[in-house]
C-alpha positions in Angstrom: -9.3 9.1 6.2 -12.0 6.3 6.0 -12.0 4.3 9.3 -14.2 1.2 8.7 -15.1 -1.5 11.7 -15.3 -4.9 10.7 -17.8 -6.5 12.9 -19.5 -10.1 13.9 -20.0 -11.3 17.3 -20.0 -14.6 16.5 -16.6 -16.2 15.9 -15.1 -18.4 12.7 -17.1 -16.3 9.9 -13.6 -14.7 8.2 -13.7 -12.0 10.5 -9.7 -11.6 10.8 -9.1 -13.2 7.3 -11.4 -10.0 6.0 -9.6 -7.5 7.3 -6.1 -9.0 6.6 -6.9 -9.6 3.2 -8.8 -6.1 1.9 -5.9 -4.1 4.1 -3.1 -5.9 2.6 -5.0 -5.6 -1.2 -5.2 -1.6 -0.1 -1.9 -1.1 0.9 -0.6 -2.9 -2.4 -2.5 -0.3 -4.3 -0.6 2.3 -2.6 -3.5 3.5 0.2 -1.5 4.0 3.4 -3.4 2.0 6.1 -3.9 1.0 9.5 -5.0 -2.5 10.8 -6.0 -2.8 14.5 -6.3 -5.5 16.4 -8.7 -5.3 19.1 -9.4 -9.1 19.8 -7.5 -10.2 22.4 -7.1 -13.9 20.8 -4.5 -11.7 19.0 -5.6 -13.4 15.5 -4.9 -10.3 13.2 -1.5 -9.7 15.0 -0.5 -13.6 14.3 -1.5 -13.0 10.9 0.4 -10.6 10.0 3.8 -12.7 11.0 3.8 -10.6 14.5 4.3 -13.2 17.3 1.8 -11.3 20.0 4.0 -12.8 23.0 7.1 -11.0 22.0 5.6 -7.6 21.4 5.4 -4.4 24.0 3.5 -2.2 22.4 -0.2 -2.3 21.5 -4.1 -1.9 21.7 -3.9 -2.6 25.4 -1.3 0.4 26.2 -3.4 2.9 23.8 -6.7 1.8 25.8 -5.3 1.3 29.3 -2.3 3.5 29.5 -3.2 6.9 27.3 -0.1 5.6 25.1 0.8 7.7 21.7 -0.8 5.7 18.7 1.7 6.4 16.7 4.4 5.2 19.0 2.6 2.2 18.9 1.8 0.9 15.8 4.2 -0.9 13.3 4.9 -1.1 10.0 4.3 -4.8 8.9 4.6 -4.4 5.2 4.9 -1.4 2.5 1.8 1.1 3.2 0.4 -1.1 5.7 0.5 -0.7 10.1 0.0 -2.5 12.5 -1.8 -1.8 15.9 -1.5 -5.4 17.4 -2.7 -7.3 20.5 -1.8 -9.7 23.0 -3.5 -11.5 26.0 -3.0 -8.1 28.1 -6.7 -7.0 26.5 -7.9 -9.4 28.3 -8.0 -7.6 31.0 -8.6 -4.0 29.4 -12.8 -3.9 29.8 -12.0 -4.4 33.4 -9.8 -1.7 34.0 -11.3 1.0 32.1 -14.8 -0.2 33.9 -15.3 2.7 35.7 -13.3 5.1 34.0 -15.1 8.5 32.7 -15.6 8.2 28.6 -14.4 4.9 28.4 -16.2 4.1 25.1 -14.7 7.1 23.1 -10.7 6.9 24.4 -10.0 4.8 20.5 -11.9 7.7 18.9 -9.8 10.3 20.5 -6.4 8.4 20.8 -6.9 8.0 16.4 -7.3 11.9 16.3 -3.3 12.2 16.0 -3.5 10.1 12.8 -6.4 12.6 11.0 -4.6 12.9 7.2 -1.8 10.8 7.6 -3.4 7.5 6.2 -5.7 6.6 4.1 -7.9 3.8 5.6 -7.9 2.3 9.3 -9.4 -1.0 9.4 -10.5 -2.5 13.0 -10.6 -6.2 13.8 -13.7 -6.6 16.5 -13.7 -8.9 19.0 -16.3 -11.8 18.9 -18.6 -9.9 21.2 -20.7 -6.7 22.1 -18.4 -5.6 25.2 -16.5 -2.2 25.9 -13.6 -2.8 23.3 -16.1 -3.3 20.2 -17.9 -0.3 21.7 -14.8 1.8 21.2 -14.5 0.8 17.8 -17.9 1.6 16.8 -17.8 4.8 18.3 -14.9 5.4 16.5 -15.3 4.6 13.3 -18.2 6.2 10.8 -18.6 2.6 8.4 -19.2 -1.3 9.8 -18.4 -4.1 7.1 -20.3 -6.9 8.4 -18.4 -10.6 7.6 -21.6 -13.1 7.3 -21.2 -16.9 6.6 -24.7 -17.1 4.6 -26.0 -19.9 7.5 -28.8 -19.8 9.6 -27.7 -19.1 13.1 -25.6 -16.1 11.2 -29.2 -14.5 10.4 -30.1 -14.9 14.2 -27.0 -13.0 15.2 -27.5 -10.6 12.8 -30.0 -9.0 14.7 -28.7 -8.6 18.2 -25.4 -7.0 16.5 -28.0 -4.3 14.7 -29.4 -3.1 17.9 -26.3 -3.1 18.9 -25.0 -0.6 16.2 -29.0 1.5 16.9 -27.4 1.8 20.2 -24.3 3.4 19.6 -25.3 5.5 16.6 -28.0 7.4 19.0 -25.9 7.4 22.4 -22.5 7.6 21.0 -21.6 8.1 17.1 -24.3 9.3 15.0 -22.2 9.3 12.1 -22.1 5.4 12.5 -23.6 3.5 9.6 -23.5 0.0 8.5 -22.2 0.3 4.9 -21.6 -3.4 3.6 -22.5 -7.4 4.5 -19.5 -9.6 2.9 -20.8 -12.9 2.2 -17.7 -15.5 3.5 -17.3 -19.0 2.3 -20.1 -19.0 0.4 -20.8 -21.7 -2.5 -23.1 -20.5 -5.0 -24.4 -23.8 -5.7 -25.9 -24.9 -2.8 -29.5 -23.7 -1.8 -28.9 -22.5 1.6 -26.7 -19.8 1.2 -28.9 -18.3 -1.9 -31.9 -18.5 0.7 -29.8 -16.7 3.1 -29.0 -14.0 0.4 -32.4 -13.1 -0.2 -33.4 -13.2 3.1 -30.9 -10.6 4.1 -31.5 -8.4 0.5 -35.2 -8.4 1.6 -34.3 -7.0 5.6 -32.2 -4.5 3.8 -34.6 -3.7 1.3 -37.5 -2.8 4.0 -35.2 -0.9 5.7 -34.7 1.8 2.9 -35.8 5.1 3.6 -35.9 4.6 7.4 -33.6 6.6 9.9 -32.0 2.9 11.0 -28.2 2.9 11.0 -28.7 0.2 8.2 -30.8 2.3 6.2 -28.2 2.4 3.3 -26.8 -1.1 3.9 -25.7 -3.4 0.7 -24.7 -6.8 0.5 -21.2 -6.6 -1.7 -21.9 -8.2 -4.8 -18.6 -9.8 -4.3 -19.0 -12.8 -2.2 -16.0 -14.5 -0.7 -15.8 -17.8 -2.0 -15.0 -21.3 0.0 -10.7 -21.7 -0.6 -8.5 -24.0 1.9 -5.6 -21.4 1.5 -7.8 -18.8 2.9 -7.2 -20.7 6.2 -3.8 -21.9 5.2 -2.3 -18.5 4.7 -2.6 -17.4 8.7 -0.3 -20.6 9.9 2.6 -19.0 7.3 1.8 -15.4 8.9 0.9 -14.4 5.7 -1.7 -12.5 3.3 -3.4 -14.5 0.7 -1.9 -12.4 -2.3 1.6 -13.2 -0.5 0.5 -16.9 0.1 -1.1 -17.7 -3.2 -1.9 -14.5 -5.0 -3.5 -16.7 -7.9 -6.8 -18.5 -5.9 -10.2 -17.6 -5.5 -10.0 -15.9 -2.0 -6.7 -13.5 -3.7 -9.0 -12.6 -6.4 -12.1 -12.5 -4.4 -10.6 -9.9 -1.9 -8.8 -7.6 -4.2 -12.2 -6.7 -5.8 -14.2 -6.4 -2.2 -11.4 -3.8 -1.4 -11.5 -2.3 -5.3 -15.4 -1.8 -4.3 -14.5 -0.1 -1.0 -12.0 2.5 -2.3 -14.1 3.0 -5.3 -17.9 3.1 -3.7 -17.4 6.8 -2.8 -15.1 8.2 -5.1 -16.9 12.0 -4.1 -14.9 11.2 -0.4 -11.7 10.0 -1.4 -11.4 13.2 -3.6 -12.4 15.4 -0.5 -9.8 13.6 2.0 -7.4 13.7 -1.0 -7.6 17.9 -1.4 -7.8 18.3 2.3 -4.6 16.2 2.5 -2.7 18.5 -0.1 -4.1 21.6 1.6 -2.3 20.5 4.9 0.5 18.6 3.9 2.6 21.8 5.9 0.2 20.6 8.9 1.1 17.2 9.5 3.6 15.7 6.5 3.4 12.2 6.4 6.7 10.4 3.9 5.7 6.4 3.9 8.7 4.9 3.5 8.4 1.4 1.6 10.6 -1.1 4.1 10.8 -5.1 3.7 8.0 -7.2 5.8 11.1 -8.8 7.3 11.3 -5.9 9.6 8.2 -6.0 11.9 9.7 -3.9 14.7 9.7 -0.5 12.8 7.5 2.0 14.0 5.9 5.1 13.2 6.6 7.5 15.7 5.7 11.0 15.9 9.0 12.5 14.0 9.0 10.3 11.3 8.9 11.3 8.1 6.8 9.4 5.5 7.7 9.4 1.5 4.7 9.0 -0.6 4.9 5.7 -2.5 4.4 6.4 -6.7 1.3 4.7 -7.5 
């Protein structure tokens, strides 16, 4: 199970669009995966047709109230769950401000969920507080979202030490594995200059022991499309809203790069997975996206979709 943050603290760079888009184009090809929303503006959750007012379960009782993921999350389309949010995380740094281990409670309440899915994708909040340090410390890969601007290089920075921080104090397997270039247009100078800037700060940090050592911009950049921001008003995907556009075809081959860069791990997880299958069966069962409210609780029984 790969368990990847994606991670910006500054808001409006396709953050949420990012990982709505390369879940959904993973779960269409049949990888059984988990989208959690741990912004409490609630974006992701909205996105994926899940009104956040009308919902009781969430990233606030996992965090706050030692709740049973699994009891938690829903199943929002075929291979693809949902952890959502609402306003409650607002006040879920506050409460857990003085409790012992508070960045690792995500890390441990995931544990339950070890083999039973594919790919867990995290939605960060815009910031550097408690609930983005319980995603980094429990994930092992960041996807950085840049929009190839100037101020985005200044940000860059803080969020590194940020990661430095964590992967010596907290989660030494951290790394940061990818920078997705959003909205970018190809034919204007700026975000070119931004490119190379940010190829030449990963280049000198190759062979270093810097949680970016290994760090690639995709070669896929996410191109500038109006439906891209259309799609979240409908409460849907971009392959559901228009599956033929630029952003569609642009995502489907950031996520083909992502399940395909380490074809060595998917193999392991994949013979582990067979190995244990007495252990902890999972059956996904394919159900319409019109039925938000089903769950997957600890008794269920998941079928494995034919790829």
């Amino acid at each position: 199970m790969r368990k990847i943050a994606v991670l910006n603290q500054k808001g409006g760079v396709g953050k949420t669009t990012t990982v709505v888009n390369i879940a959904a184009a993973l779960a269409n090809s049949g990888q059984r995966t988990l989208a959690i929303d741990l912004d409490p503006q609630a974006h992701l959750t909205t996105h994926l047709g899940v009104n956040p007012d009308e919902i009781k379960t969430g990233s606030y009782r996992v965090l706050t109230h030692s709740a049973n993921i699994e009891a938690e999350i829903m199943l929002v389309r075929p291979n693809l769950w949902l952890l959502p949010a609402n306003i409650d995380l607002v006040g879920a740094e506050s409460e857990l401000v003085s409790v012992v281990g508070r960045e690792t409670i995500l890390r441990e309440a995931l544990a339950p969920l070890d083999g039973k899915l594919d790919y867990i994708l995290i939605d960060c909040a815009p910031s550097l507080g408690l609930l983005t340090l319980n995603a980094l410390a429990a994930t092992d890969e960041i996807l950085i979202p840049l929009q190839p601007h100037f101020l985005a290089l200044h940000g860059l920075g803080k969020l590194l030490q940020t990661v430095s921080l964590v992967n010596k104090r907290i989660n030494p397997a951290l790394k940061v594995k990818w920078v997705l270039l959003c909205m970018f247009e190809s034919r204007a100078s700026l975000p070119n200059e931004v490119k190379a800037d940010i190829e030449t700060f990963l280049a000198n940090a190759r062979n270093t022991d810097c949680a970016w050592s290994q760090a690639q911009i995709l070669p896929i950049s996410v191109r500038r499309n109006i439906t891209l921001a259309e799609a979240p008003s409908y409460g849907k995907t971009i392959f559901e809203y228009d599956p033929s556009c630029h952003g569609a075809e642009d995502y489907k081959k950031v996520a083909e790069l992502i399940a395909t860069e380490n074809k060595e791990f998917l193999a392991t997880e994949n013979t582990e997975r067979t190995e244990n299958t007495t252990k902890a069966p999972i059956e996904i069962v394919e159900i319409p996206a019109a039925q938000p409210e089903q769950t997957l609780t600890a008794n269920t029984e998941i079928k494995e979709n034919p790829v």
